[in-house]
mmJSON file of the N, C-alpha and C atoms, coordinates in Angstrom:
{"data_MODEL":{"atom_site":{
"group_PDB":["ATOM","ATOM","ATOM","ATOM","ATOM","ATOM","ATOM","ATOM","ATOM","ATOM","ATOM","ATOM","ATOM","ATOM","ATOM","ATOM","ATOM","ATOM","ATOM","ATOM","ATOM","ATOM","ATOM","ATOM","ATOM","ATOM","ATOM","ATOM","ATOM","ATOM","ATOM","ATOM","ATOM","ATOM","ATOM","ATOM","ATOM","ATOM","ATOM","ATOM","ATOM","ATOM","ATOM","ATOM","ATOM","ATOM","ATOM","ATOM","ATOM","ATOM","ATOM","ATOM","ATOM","ATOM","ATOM","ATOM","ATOM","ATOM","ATOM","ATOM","ATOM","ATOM","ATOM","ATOM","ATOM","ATOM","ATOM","ATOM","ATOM","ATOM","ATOM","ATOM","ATOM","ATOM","ATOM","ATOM","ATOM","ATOM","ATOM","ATOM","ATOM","ATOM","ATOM","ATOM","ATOM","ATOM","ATOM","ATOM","ATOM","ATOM","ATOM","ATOM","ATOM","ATOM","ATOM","ATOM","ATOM","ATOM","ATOM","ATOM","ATOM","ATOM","ATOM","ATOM","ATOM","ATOM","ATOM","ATOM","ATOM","ATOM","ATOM","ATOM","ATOM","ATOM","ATOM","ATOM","ATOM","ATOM","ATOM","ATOM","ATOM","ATOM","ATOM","ATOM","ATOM","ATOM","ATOM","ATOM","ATOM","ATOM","ATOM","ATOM","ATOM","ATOM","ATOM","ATOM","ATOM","ATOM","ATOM","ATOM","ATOM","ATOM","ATOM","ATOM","ATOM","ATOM","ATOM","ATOM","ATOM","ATOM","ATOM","ATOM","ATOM","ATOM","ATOM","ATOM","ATOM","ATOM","ATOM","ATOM","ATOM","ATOM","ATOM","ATOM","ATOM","ATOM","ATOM","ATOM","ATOM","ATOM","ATOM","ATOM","ATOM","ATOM","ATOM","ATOM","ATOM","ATOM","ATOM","ATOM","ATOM","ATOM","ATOM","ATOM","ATOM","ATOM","ATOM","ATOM","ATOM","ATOM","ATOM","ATOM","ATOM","ATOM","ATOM","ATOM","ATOM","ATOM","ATOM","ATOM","ATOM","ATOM","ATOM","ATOM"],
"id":[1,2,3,4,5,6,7,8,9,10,11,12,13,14,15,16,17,18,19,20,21,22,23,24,25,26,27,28,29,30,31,32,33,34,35,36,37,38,39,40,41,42,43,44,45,46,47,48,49,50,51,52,53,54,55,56,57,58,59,60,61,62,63,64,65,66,67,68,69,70,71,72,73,74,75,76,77,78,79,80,81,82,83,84,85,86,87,88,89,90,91,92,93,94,95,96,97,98,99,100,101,102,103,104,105,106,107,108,109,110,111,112,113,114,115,116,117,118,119,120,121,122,123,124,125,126,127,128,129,130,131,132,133,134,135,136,137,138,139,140,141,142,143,144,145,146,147,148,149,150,151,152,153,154,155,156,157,158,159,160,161,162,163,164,165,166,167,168,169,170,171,172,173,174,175,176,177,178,179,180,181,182,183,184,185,186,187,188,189,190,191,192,193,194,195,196,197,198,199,200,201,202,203,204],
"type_symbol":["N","C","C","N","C","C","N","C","C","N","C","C","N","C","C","N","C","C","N","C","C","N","C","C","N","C","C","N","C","C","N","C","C","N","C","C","N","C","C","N","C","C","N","C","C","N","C","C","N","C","C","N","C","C","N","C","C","N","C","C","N","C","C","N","C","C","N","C","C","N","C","C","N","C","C","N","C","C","N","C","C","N","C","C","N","C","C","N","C","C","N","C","C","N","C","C","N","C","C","N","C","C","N","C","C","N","C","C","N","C","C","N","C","C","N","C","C","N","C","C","N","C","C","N","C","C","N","C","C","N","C","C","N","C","C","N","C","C","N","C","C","N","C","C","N","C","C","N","C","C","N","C","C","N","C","C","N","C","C","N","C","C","N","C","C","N","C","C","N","C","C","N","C","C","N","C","C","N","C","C","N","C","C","N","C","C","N","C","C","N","C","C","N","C","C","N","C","C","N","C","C","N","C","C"],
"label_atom_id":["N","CA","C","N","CA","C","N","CA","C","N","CA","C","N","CA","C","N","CA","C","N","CA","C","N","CA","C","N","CA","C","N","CA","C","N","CA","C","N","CA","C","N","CA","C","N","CA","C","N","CA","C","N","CA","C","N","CA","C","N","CA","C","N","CA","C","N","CA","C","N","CA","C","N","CA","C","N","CA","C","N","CA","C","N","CA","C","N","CA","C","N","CA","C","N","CA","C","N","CA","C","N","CA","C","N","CA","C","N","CA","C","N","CA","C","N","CA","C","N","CA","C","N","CA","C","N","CA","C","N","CA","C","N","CA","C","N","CA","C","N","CA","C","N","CA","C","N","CA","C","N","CA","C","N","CA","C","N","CA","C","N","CA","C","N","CA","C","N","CA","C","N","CA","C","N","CA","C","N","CA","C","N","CA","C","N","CA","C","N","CA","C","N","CA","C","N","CA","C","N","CA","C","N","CA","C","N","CA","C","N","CA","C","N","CA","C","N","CA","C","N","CA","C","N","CA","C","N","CA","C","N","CA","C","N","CA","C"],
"label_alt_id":[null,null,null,null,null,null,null,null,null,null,null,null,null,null,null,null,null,null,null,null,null,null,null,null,null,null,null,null,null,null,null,null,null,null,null,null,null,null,null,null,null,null,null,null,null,null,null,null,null,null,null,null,null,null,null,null,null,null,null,null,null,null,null,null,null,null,null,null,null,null,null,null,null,null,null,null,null,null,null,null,null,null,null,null,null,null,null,null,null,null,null,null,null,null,null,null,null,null,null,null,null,null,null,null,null,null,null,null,null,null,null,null,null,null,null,null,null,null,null,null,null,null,null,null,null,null,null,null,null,null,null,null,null,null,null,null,null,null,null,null,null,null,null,null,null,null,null,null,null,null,null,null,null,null,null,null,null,null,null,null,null,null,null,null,null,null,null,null,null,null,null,null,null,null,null,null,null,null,null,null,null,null,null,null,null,null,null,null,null,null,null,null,null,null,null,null,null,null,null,null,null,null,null,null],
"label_comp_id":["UNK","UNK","UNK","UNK","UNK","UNK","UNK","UNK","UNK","UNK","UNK","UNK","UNK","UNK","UNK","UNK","UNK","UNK","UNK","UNK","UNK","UNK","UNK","UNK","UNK","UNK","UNK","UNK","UNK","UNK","UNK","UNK","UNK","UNK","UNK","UNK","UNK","UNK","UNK","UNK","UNK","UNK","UNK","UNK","UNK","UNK","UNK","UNK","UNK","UNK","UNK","UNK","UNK","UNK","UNK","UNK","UNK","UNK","UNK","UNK","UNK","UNK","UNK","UNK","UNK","UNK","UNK","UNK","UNK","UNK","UNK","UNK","UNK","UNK","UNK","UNK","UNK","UNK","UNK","UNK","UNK","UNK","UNK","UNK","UNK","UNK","UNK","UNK","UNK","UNK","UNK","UNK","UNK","UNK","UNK","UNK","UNK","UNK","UNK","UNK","UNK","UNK","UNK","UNK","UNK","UNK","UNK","UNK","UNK","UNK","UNK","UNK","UNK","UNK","UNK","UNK","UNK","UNK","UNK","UNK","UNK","UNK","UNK","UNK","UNK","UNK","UNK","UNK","UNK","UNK","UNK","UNK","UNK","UNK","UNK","UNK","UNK","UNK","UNK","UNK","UNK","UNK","UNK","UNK","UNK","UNK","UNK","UNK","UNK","UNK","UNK","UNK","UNK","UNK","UNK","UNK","UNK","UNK","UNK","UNK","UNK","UNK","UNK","UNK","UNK","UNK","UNK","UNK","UNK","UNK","UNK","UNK","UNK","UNK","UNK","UNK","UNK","UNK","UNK","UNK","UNK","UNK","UNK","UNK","UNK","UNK","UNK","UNK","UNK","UNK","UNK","UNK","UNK","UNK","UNK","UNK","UNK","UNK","UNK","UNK","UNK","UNK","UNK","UNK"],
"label_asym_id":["A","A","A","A","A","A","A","A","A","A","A","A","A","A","A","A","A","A","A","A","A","A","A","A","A","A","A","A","A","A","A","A","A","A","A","A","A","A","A","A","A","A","A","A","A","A","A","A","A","A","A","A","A","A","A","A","A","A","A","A","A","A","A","A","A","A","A","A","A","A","A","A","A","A","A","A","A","A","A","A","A","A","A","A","A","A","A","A","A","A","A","A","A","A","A","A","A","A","A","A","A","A","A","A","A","A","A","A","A","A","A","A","A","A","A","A","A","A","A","A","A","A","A","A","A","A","A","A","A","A","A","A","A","A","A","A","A","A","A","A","A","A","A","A","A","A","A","A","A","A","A","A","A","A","A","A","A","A","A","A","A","A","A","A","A","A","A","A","A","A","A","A","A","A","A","A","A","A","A","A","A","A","A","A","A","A","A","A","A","A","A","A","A","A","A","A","A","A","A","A","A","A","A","A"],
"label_entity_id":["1","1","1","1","1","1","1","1","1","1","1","1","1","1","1","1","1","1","1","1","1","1","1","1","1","1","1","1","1","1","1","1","1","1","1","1","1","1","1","1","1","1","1","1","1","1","1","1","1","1","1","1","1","1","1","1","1","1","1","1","1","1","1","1","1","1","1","1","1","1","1","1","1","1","1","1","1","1","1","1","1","1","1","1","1","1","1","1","1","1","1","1","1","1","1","1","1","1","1","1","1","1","1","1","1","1","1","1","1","1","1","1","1","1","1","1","1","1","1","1","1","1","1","1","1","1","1","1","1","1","1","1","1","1","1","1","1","1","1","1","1","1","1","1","1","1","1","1","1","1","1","1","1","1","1","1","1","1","1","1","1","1","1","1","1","1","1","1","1","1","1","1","1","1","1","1","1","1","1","1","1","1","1","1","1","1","1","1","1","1","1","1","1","1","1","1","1","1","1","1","1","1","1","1"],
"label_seq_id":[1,1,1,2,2,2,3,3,3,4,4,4,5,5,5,6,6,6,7,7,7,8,8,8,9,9,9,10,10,10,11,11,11,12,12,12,13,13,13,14,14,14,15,15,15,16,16,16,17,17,17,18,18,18,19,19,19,20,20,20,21,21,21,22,22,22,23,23,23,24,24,24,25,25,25,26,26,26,27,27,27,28,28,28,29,29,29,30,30,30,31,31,31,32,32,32,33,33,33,34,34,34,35,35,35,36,36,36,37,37,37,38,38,38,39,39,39,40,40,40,41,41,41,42,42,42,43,43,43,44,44,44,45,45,45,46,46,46,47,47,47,48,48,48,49,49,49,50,50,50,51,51,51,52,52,52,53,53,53,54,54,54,55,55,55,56,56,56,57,57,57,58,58,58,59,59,59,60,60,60,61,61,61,62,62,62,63,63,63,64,64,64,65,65,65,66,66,66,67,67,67,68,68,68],
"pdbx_PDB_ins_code":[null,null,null,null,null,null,null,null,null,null,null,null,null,null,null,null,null,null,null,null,null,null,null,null,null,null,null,null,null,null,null,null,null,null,null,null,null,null,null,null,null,null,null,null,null,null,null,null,null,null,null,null,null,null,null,null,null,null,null,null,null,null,null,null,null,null,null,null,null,null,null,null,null,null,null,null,null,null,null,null,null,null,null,null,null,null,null,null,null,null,null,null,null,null,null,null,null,null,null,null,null,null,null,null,null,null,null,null,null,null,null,null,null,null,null,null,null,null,null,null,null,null,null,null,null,null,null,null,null,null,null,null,null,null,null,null,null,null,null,null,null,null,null,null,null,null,null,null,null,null,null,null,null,null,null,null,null,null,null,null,null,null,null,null,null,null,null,null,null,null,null,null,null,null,null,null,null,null,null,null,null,null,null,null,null,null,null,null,null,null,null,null,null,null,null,null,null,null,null,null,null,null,null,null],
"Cartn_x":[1.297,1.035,0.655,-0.397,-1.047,0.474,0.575,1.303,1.358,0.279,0.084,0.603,0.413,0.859,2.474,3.011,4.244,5.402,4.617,4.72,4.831,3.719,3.428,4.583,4.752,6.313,7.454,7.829,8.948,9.583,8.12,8.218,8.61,8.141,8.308,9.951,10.615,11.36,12.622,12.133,13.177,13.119,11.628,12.532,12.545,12.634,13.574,14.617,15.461,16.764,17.126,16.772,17.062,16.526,16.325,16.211,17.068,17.926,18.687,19.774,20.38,21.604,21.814,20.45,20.409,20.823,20.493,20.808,22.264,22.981,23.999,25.28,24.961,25.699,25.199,24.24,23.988,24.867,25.304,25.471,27.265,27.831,29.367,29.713,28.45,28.648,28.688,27.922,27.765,29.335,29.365,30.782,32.295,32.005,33.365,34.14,33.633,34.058,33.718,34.777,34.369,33.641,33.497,32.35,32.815,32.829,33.612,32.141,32.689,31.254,31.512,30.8,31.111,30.116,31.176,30.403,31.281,30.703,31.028,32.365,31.697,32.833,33.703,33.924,35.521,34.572,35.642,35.748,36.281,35.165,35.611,35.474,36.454,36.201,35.681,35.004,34.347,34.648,35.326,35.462,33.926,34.076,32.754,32.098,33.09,32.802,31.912,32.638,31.932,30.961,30.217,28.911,27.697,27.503,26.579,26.487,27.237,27.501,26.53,27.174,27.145,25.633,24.455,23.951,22.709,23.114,22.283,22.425,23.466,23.928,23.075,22.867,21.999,20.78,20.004,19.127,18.4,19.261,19.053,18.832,20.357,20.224,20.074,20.368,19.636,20.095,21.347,22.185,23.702,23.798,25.494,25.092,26.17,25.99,26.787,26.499,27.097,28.109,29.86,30.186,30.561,30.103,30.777,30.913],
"Cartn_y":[8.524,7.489,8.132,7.76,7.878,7.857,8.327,8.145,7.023,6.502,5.387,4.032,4.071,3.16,3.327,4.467,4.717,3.797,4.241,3.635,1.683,1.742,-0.202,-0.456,0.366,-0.323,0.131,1.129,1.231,0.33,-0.489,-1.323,-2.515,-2.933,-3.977,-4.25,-2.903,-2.96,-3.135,-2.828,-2.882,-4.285,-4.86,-6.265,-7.277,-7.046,-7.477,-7.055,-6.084,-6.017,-6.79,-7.093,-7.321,-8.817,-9.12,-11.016,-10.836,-10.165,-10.43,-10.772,-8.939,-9.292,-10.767,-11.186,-12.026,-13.336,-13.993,-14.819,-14.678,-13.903,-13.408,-13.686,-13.109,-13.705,-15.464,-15.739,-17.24,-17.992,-17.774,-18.282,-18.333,-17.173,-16.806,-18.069,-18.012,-18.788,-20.507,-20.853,-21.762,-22.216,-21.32,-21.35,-21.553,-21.314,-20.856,-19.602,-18.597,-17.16,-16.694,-15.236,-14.197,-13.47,-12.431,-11.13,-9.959,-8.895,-7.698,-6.359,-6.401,-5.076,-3.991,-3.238,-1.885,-1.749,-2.08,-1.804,-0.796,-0.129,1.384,2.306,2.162,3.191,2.596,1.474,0.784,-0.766,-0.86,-2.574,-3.604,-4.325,-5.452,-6.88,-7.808,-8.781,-9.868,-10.654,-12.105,-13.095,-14.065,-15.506,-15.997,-17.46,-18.247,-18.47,-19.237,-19.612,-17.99,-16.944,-15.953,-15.233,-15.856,-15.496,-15.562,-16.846,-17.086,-16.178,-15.675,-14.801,-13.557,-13.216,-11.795,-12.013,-12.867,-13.124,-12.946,-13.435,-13.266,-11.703,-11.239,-10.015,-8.657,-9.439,-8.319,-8.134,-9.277,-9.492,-9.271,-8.517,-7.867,-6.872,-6.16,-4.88,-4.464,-4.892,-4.903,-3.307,-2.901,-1.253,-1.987,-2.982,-3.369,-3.053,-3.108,-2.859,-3.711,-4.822,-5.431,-4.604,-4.993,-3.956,-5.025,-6.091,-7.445,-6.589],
"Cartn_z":[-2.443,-1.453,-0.126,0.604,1.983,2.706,4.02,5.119,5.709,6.098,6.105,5.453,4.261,3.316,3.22,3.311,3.519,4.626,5.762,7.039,6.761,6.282,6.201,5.239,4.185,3.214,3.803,4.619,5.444,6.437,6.893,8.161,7.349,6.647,4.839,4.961,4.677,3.903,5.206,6.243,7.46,7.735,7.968,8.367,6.996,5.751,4.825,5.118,5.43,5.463,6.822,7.63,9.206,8.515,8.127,7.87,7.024,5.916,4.763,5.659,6.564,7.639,8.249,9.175,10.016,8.761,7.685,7.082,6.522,6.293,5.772,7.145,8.24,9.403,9.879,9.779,9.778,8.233,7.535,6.663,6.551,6.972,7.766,8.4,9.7,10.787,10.295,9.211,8.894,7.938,7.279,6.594,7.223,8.57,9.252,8.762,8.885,8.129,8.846,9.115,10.223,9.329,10.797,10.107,10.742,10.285,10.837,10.999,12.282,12.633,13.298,13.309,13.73,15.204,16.549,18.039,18.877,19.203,19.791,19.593,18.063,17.036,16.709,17.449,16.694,15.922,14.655,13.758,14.671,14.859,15.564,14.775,14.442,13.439,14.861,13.93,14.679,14.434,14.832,13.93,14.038,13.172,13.089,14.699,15.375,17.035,17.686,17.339,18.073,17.615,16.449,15.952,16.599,17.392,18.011,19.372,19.508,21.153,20.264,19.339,18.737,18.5,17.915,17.311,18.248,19.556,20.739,21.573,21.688,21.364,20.603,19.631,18.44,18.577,18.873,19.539,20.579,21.477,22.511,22.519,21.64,21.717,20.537,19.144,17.471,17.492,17.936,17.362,17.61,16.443,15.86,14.504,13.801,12.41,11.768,10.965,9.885,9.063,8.579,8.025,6.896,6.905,5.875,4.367],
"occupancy":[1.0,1.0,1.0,1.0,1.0,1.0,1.0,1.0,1.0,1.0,1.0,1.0,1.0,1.0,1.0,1.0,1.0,1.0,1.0,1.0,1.0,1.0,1.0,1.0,1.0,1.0,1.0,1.0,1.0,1.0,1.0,1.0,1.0,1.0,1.0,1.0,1.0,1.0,1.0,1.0,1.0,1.0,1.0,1.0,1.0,1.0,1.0,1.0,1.0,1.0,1.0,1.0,1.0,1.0,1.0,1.0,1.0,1.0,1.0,1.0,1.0,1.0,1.0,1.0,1.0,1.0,1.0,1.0,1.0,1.0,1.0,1.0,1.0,1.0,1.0,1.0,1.0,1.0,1.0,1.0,1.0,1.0,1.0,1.0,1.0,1.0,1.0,1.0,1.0,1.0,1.0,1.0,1.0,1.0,1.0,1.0,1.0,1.0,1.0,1.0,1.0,1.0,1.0,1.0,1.0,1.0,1.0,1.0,1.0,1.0,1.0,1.0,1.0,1.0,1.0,1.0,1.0,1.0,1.0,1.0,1.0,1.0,1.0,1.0,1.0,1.0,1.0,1.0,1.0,1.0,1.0,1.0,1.0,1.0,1.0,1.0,1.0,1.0,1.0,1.0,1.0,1.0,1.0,1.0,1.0,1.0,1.0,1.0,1.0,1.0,1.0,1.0,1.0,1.0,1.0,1.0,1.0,1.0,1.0,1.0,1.0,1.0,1.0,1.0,1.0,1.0,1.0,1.0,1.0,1.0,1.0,1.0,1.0,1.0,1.0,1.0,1.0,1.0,1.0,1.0,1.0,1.0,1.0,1.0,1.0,1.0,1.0,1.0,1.0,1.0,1.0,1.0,1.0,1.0,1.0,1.0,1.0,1.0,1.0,1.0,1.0,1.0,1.0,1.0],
"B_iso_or_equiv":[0.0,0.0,0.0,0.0,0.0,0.0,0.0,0.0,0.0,0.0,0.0,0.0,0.0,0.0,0.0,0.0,0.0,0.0,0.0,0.0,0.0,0.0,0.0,0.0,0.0,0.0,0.0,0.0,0.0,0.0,0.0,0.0,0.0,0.0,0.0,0.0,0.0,0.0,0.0,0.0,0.0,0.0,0.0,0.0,0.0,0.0,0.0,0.0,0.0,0.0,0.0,0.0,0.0,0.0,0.0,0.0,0.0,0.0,0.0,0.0,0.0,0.0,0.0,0.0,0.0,0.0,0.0,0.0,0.0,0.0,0.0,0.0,0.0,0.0,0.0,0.0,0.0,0.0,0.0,0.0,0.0,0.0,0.0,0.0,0.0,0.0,0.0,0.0,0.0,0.0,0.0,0.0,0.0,0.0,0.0,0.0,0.0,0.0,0.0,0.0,0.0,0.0,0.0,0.0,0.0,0.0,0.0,0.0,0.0,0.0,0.0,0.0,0.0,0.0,0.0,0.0,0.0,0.0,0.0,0.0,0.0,0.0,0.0,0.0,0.0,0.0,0.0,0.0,0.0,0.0,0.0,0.0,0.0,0.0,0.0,0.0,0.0,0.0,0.0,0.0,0.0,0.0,0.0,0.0,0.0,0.0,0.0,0.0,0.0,0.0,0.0,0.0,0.0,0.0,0.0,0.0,0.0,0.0,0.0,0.0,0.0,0.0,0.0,0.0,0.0,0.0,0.0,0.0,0.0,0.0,0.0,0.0,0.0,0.0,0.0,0.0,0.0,0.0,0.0,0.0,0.0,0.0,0.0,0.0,0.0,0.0,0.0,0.0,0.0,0.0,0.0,0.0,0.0,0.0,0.0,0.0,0.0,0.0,0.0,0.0,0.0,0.0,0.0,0.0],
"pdbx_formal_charge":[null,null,null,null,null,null,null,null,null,null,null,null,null,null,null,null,null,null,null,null,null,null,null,null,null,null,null,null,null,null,null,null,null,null,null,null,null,null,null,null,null,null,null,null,null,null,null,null,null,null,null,null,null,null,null,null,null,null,null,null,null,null,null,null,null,null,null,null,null,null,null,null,null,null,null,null,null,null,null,null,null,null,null,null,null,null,null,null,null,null,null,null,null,null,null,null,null,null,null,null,null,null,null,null,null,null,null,null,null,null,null,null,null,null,null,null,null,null,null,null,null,null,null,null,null,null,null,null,null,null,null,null,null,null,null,null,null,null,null,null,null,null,null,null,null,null,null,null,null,null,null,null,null,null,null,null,null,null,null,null,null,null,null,null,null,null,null,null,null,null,null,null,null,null,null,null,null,null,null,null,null,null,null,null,null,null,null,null,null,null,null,null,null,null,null,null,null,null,null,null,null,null,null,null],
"auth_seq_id":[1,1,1,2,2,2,3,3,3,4,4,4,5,5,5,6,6,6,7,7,7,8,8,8,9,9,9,10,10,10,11,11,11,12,12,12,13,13,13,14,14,14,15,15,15,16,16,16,17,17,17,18,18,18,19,19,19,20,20,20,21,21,21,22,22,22,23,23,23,24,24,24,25,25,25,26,26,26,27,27,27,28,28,28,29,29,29,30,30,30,31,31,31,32,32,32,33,33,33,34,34,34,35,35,35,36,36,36,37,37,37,38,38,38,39,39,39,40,40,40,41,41,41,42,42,42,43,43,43,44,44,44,45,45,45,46,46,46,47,47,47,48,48,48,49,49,49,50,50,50,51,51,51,52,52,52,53,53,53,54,54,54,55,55,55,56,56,56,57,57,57,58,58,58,59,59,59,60,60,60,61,61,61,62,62,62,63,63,63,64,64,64,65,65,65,66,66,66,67,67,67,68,68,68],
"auth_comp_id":["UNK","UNK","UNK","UNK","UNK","UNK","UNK","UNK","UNK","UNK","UNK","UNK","UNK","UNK","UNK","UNK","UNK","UNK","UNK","UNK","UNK","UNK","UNK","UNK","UNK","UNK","UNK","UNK","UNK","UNK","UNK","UNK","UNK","UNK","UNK","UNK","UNK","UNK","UNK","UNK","UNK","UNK","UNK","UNK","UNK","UNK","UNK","UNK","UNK","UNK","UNK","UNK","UNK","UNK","UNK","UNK","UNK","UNK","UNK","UNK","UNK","UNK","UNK","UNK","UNK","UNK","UNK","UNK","UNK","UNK","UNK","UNK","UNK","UNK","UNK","UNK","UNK","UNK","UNK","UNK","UNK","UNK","UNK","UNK","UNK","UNK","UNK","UNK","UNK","UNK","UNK","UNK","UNK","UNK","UNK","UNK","UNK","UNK","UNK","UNK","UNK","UNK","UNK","UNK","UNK","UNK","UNK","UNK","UNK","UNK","UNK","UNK","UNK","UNK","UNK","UNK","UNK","UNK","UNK","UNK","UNK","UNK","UNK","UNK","UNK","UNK","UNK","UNK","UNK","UNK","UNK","UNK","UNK","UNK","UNK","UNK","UNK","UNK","UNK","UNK","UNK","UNK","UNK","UNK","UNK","UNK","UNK","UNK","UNK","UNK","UNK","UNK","UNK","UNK","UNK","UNK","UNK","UNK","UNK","UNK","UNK","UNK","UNK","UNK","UNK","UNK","UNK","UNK","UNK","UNK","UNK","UNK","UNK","UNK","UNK","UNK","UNK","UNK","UNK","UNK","UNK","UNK","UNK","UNK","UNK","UNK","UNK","UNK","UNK","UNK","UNK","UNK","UNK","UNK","UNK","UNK","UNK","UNK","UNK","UNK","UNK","UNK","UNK","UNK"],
"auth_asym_id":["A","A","A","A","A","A","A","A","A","A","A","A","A","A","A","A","A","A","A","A","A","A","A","A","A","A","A","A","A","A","A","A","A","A","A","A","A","A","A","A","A","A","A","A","A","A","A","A","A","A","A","A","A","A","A","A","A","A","A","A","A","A","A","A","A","A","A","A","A","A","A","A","A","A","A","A","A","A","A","A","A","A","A","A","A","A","A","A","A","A","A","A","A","A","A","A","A","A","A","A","A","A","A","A","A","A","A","A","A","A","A","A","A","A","A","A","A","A","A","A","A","A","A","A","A","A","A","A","A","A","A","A","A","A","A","A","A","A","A","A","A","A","A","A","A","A","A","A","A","A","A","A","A","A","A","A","A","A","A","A","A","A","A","A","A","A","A","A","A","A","A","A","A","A","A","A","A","A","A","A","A","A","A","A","A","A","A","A","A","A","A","A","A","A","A","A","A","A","A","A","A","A","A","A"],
"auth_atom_id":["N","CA","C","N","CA","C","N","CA","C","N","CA","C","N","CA","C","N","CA","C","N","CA","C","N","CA","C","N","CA","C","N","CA","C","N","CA","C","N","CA","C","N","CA","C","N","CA","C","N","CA","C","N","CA","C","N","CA","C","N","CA","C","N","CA","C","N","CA","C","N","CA","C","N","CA","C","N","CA","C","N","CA","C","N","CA","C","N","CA","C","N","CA","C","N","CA","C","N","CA","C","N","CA","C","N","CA","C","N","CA","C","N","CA","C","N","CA","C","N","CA","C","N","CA","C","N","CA","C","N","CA","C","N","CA","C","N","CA","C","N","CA","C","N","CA","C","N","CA","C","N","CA","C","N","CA","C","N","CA","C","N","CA","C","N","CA","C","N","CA","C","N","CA","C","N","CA","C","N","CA","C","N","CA","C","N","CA","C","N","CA","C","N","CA","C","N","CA","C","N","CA","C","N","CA","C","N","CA","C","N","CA","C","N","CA","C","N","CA","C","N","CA","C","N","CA","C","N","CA","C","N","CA","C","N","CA","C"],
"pdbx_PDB_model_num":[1,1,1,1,1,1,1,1,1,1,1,1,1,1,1,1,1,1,1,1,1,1,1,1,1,1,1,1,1,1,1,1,1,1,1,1,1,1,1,1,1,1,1,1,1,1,1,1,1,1,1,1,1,1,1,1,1,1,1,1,1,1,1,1,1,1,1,1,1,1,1,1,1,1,1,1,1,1,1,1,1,1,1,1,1,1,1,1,1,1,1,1,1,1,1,1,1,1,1,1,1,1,1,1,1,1,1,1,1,1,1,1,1,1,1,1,1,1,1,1,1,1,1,1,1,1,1,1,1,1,1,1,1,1,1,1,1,1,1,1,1,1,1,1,1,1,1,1,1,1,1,1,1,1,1,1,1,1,1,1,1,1,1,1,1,1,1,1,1,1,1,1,1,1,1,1,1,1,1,1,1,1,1,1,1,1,1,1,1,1,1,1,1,1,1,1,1,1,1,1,1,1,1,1]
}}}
């Protein structure tokens, strides 16, 4: 495979995973279920209510990590 072509399925495959995450915490949130993540080295759990903070949060800065 070209470099190129490499590049275009890498980029593919990142925001499939970054829409899988993002539906997976929308779906928590929808449930009333926390979510437990990993922000500056320490596990921090979330209830449902504090998803939407987090969510806008990620969004900003998109370096949290899902540890569900």
């Amino acid at each position: 495979m070209a470099e190129q072509e490499l590049e275009l399925l890498s980029s593919k495959i990142d925001a499939g995973v970054k829409a899988a995450i993002a539906a997976a915490i929308e779906r928590h949130r929808q449930l009333g279920q926390s979510i437990s993540i990993m922000q500056n080295g320490k596990v921090v759990t979330l209830t449902a209510d504090e998803i939407s903070a987090f969510q806008n949060q990620q969004n900003s800065h998109n370096k949290i990590n899902l540890i569900d």
